[in-house]
LOMAR-852557 format. One line per field, with one value per atom (N, C-alpha, C, CB): residue in three letters; atom name; x, z, y. Coordinates in pm, 1 decimal. Glycine has a CB too. Layout:
code	(Ala;...) .
site	(CA;...) .
x	(X;...) .
z	(Z;...) .
y	(Y;...) .
This chain:
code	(Unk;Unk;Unk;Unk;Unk;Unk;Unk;Unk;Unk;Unk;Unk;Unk;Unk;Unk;Unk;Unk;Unk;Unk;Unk;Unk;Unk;Unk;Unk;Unk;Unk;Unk;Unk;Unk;Unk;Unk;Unk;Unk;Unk;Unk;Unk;Unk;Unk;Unk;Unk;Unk;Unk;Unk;Unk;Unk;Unk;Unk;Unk;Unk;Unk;Unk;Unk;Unk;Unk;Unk;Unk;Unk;Unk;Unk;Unk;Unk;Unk;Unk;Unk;Unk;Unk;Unk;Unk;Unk;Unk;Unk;Unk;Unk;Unk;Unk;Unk;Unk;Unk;Unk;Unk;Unk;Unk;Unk;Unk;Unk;Unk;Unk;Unk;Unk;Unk;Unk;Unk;Unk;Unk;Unk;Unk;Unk;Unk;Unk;Unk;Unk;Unk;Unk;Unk;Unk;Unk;Unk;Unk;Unk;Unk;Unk;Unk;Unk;Unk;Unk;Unk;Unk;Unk;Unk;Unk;Unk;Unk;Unk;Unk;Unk;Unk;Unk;Unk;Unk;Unk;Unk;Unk;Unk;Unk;Unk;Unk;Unk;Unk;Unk;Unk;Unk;Unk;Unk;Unk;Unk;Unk;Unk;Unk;Unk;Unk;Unk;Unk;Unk;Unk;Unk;Unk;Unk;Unk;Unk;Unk;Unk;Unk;Unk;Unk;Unk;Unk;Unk;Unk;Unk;Unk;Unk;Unk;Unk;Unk;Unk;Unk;Unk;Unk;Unk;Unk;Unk;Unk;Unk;Unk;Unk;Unk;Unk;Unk;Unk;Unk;Unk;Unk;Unk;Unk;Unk;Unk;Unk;Unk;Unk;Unk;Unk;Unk;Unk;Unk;Unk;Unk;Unk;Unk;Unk;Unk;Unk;Unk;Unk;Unk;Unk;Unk;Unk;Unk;Unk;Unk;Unk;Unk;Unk;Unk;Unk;Unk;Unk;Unk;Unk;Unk;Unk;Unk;Unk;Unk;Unk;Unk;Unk;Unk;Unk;Unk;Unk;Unk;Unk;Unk;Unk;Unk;Unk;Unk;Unk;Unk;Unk;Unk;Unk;Unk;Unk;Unk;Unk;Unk;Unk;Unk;Unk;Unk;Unk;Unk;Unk;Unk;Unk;Unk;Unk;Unk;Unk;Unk;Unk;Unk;Unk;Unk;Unk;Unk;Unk;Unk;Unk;Unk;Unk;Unk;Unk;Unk;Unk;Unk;Unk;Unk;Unk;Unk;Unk;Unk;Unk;Unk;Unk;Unk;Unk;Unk;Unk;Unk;Unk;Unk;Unk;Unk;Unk;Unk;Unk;Unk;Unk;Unk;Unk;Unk;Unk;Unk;Unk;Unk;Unk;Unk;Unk;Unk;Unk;Unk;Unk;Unk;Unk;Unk;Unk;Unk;Unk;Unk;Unk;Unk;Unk;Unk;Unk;Unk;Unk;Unk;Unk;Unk;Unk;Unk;Unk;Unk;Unk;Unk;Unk;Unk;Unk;Unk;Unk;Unk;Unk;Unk;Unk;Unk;Unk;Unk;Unk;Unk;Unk;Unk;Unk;Unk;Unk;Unk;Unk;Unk;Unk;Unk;Unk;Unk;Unk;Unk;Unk;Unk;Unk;Unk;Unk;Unk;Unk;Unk;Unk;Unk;Unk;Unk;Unk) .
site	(N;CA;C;CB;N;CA;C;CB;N;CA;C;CB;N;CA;C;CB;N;CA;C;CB;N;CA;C;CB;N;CA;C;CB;N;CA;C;CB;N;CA;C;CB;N;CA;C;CB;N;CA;C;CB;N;CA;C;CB;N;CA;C;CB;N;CA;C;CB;N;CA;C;CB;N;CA;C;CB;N;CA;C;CB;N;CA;C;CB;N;CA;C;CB;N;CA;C;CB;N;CA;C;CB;N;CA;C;CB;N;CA;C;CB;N;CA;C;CB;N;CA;C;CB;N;CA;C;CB;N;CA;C;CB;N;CA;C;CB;N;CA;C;CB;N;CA;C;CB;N;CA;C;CB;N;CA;C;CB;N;CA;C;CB;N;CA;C;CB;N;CA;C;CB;N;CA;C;CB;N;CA;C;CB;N;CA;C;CB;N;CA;C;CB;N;CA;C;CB;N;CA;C;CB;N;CA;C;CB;N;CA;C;CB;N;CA;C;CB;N;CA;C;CB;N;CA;C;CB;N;CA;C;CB;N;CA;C;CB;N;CA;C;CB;N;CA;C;CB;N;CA;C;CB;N;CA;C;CB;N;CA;C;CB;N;CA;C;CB;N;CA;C;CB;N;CA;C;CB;N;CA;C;CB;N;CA;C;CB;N;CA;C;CB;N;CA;C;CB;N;CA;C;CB;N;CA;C;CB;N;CA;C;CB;N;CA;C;CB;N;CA;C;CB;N;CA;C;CB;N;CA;C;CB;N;CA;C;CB;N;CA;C;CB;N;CA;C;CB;N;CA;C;CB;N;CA;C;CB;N;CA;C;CB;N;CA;C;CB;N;CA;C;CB;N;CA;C;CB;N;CA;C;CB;N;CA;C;CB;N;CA;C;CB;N;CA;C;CB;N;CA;C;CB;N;CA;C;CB;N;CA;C;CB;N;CA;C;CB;N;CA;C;CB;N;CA;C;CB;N;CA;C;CB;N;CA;C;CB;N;CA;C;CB;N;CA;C;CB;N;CA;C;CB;N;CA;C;CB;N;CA;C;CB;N;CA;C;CB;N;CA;C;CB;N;CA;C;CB;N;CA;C;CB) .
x	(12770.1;12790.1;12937.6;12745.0;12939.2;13072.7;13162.3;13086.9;13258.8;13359.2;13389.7;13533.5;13348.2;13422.5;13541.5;13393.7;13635.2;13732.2;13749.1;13791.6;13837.2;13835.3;13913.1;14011.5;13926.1;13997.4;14006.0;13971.6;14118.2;14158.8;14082.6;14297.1;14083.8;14005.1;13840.5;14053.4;13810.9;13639.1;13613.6;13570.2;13492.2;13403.7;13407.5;13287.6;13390.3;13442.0;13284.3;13446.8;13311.6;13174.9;13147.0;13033.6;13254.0;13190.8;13299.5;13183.9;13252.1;13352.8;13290.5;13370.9;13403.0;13424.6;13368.9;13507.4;13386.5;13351.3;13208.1;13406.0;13198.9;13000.4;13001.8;12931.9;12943.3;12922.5;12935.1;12771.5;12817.6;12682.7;12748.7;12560.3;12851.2;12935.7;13049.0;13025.8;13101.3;13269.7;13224.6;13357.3;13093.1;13031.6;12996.4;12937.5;12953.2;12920.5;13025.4;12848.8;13165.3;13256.2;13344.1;13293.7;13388.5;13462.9;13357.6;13521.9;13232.0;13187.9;13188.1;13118.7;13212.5;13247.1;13420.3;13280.9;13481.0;13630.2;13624.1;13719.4;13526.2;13560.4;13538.8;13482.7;13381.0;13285.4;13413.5;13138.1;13439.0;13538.3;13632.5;13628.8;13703.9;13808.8;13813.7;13867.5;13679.8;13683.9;13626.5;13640.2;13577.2;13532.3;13659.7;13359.9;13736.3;13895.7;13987.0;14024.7;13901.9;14005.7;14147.1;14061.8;14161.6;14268.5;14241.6;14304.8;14337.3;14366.2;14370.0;14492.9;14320.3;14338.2;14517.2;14343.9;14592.1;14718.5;14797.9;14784.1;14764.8;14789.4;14734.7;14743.4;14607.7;14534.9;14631.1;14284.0;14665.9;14690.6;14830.8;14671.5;14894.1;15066.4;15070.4;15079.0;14943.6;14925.6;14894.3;14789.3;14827.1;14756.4;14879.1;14619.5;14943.6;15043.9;15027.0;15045.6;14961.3;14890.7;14884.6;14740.6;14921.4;14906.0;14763.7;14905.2;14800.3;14673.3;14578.4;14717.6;14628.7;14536.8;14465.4;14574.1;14546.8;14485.2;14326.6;14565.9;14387.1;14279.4;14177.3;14319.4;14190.2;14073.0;13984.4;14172.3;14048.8;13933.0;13870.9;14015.7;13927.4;13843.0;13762.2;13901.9;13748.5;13671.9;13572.4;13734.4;13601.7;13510.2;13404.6;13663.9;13444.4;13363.8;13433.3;13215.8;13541.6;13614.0;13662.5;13714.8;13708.2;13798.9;13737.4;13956.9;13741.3;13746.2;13827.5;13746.5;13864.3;14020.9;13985.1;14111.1;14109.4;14108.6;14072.4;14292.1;14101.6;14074.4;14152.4;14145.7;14341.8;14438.5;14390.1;14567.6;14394.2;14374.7;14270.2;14345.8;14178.2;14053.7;14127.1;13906.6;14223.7;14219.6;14331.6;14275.3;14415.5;14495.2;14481.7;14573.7;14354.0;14278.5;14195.8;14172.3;14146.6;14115.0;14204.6;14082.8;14278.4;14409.8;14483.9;14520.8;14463.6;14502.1;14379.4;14519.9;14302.0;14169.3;14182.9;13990.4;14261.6;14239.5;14095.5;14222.3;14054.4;13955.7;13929.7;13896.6;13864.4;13860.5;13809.6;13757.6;13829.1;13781.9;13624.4;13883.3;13582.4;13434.9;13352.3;13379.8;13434.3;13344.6;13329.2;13426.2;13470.7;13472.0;13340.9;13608.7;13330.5;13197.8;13103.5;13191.7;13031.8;12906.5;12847.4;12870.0;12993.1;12916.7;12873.5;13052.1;12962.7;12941.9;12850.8;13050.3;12783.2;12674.1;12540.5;12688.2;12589.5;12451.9;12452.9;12489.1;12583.9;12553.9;12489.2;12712.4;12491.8;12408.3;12261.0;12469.3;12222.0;12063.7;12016.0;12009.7;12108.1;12056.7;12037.6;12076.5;12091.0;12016.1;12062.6;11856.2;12110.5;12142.9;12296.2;12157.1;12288.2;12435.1;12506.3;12425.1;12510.1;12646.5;12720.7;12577.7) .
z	(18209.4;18347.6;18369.3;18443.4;18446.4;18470.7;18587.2;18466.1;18570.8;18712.4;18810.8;18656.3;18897.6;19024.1;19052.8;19128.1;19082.8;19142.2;19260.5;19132.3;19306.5;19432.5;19549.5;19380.9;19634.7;19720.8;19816.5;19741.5;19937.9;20047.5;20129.1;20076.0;20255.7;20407.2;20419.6;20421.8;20484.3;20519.7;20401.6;20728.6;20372.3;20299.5;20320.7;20312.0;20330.8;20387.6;20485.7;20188.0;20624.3;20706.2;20748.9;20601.9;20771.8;20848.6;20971.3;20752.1;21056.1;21194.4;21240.1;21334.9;21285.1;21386.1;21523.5;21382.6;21562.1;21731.7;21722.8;21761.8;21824.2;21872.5;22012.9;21967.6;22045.1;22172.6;22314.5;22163.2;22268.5;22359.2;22459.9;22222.9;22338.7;22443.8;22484.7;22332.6;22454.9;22520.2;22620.3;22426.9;22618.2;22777.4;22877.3;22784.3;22837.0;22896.7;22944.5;22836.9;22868.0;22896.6;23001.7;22794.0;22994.9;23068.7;23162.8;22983.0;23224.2;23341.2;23423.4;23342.5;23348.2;23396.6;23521.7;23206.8;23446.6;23458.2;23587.7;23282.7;23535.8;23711.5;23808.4;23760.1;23773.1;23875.9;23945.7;23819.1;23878.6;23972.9;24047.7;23885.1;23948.0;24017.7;24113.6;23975.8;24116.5;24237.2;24366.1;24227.9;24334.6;24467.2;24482.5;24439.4;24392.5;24500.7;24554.5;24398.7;24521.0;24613.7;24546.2;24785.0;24375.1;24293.8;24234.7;24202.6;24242.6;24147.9;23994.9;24179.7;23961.0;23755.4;23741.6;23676.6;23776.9;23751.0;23799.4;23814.1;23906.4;23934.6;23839.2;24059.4;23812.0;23733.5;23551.0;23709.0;23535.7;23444.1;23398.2;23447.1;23486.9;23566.9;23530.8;23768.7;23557.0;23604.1;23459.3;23728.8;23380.0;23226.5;23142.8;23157.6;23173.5;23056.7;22939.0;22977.1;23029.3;22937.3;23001.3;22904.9;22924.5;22966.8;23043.4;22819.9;23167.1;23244.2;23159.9;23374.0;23095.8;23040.0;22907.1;23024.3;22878.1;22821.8;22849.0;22857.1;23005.8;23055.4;23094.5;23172.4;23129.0;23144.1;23009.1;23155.5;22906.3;22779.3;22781.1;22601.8;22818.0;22799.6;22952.7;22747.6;22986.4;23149.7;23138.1;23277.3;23021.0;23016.2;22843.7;22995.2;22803.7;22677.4;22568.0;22679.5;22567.7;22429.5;22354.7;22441.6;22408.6;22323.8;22348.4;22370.3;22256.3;22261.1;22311.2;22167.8;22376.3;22357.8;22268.6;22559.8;22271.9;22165.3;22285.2;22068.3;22191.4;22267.2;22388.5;22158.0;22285.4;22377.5;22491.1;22311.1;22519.5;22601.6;22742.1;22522.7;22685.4;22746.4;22823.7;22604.9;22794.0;22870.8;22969.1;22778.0;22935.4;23028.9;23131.4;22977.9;23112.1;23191.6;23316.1;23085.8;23266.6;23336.4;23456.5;23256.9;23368.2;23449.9;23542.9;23351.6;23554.6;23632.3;23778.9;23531.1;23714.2;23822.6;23857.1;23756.4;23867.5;23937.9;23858.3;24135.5;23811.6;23753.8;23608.4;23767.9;23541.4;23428.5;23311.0;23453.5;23218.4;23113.5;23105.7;22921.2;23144.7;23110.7;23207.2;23126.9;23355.8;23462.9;23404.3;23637.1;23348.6;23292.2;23192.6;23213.2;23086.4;22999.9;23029.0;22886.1;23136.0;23213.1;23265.2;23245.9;23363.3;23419.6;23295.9;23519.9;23165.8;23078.2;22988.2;23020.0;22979.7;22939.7;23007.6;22944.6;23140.9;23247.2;23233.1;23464.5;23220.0;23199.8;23035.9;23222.0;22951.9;22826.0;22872.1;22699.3;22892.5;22915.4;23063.0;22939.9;23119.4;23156.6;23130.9;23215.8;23050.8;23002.2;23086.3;23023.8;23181.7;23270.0;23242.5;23396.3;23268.9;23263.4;23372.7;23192.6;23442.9;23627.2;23653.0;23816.3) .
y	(28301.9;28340.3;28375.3;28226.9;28522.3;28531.0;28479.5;28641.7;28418.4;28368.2;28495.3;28303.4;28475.0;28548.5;28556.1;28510.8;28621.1;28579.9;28536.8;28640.8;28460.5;28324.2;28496.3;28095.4;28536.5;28603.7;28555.5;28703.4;28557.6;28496.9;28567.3;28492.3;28495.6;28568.1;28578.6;28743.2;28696.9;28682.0;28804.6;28730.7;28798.7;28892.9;29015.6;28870.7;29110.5;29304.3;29307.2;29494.5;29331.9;29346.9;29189.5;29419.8;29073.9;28954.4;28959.8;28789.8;28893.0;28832.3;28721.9;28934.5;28642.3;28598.0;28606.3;28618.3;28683.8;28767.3;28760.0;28962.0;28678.2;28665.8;28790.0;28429.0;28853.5;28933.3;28844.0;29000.2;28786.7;28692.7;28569.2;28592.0;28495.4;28354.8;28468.7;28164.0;28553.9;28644.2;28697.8;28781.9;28750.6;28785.3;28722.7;28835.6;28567.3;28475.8;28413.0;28412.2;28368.2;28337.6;28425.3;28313.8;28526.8;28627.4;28661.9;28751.9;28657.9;28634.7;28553.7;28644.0;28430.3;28281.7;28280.3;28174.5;28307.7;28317.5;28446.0;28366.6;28564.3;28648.8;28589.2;28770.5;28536.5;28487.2;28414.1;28383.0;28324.6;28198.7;28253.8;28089.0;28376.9;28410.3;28460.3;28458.9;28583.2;28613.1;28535.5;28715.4;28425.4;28336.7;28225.7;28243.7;28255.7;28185.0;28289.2;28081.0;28392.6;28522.7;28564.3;28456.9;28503.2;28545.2;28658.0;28458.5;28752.2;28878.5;28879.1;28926.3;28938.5;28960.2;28884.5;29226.4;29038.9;28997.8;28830.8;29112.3;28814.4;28687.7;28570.4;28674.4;28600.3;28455.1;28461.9;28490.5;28594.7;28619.9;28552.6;28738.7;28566.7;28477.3;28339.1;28463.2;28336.3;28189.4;28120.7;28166.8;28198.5;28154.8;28165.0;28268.6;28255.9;28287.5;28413.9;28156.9;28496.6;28598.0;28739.1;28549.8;28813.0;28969.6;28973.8;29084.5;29069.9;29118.9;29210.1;29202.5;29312.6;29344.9;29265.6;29454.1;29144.2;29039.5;28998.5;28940.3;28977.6;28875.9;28954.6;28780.4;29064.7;29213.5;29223.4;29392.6;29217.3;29216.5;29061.3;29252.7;28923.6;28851.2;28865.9;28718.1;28904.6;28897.9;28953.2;28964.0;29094.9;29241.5;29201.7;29435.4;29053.5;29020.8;29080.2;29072.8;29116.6;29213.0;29158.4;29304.7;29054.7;28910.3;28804.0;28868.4;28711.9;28561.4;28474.8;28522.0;28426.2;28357.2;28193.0;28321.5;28182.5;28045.6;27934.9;28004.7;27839.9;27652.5;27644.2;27496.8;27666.8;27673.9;27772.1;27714.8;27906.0;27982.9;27959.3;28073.4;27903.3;27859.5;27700.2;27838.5;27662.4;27531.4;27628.9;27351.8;27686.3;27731.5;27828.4;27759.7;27881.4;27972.5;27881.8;28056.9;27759.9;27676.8;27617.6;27603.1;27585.5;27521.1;27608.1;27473.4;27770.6;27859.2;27871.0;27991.6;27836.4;27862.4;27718.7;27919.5;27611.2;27468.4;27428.5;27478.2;27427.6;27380.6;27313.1;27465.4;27215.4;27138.2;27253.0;27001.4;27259.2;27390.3;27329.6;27403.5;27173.3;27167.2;27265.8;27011.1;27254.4;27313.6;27480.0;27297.6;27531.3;27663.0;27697.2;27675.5;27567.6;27593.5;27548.7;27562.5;27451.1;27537.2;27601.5;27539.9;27657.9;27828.4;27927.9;27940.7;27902.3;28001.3;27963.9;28042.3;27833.5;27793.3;27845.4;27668.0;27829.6;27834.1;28020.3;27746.8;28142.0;28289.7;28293.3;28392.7;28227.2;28238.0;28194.9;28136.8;28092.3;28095.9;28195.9;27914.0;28232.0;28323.9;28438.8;28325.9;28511.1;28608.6;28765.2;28555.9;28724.2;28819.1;28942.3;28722.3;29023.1;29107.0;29157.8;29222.9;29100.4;29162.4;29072.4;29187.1) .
């Protein structure tokens, strides 16, 4: 049997990036935002993150990390758990608006 060679990183054609929770998640984060009446750019101020940052995670394009996700929380006054049940409760739903 021949040895493989060991190579660093992912396989050619794998990711990371799920669709399904970044849509669920970044609907989560509008939803809220816009029912406290905060602006993109403002929440964005507030996270520590480029607006058009926070437009791809809002719009499902990005993931954000652990860190990101608690500080996104912490911009909306809110606990990151309350953040991941709305985005729990937009995955079993099934829904897209």
């Amino acid at each position: 049997m021949q040895k493989r060679p060991i190579s660093q990183g992912r396989p050619p054609g794998t990711t990371t990036f799920e669709a399904e929770p970044a849509l669920a998640f970044g609907k989560a984060v509008r939803a809220t935002r816009l029912e406290q009446g905060v602006g993109q750019e403002k929440l964005a101020g507030l996270a520590g993150v480029a607006r058009s940052h926070m437009g791809k995670i809002e719009r499902g394009e990005h993931m954000p990390t652990l860190a990101l996700i608690l500080k996104i929380a912490a911009a909306l006054g809110i606990s990151a758990a309350e953040l991941m049940a709305v985005t729990e409760r937009n995955l079993g739903s099934g829904t897209d608006s």
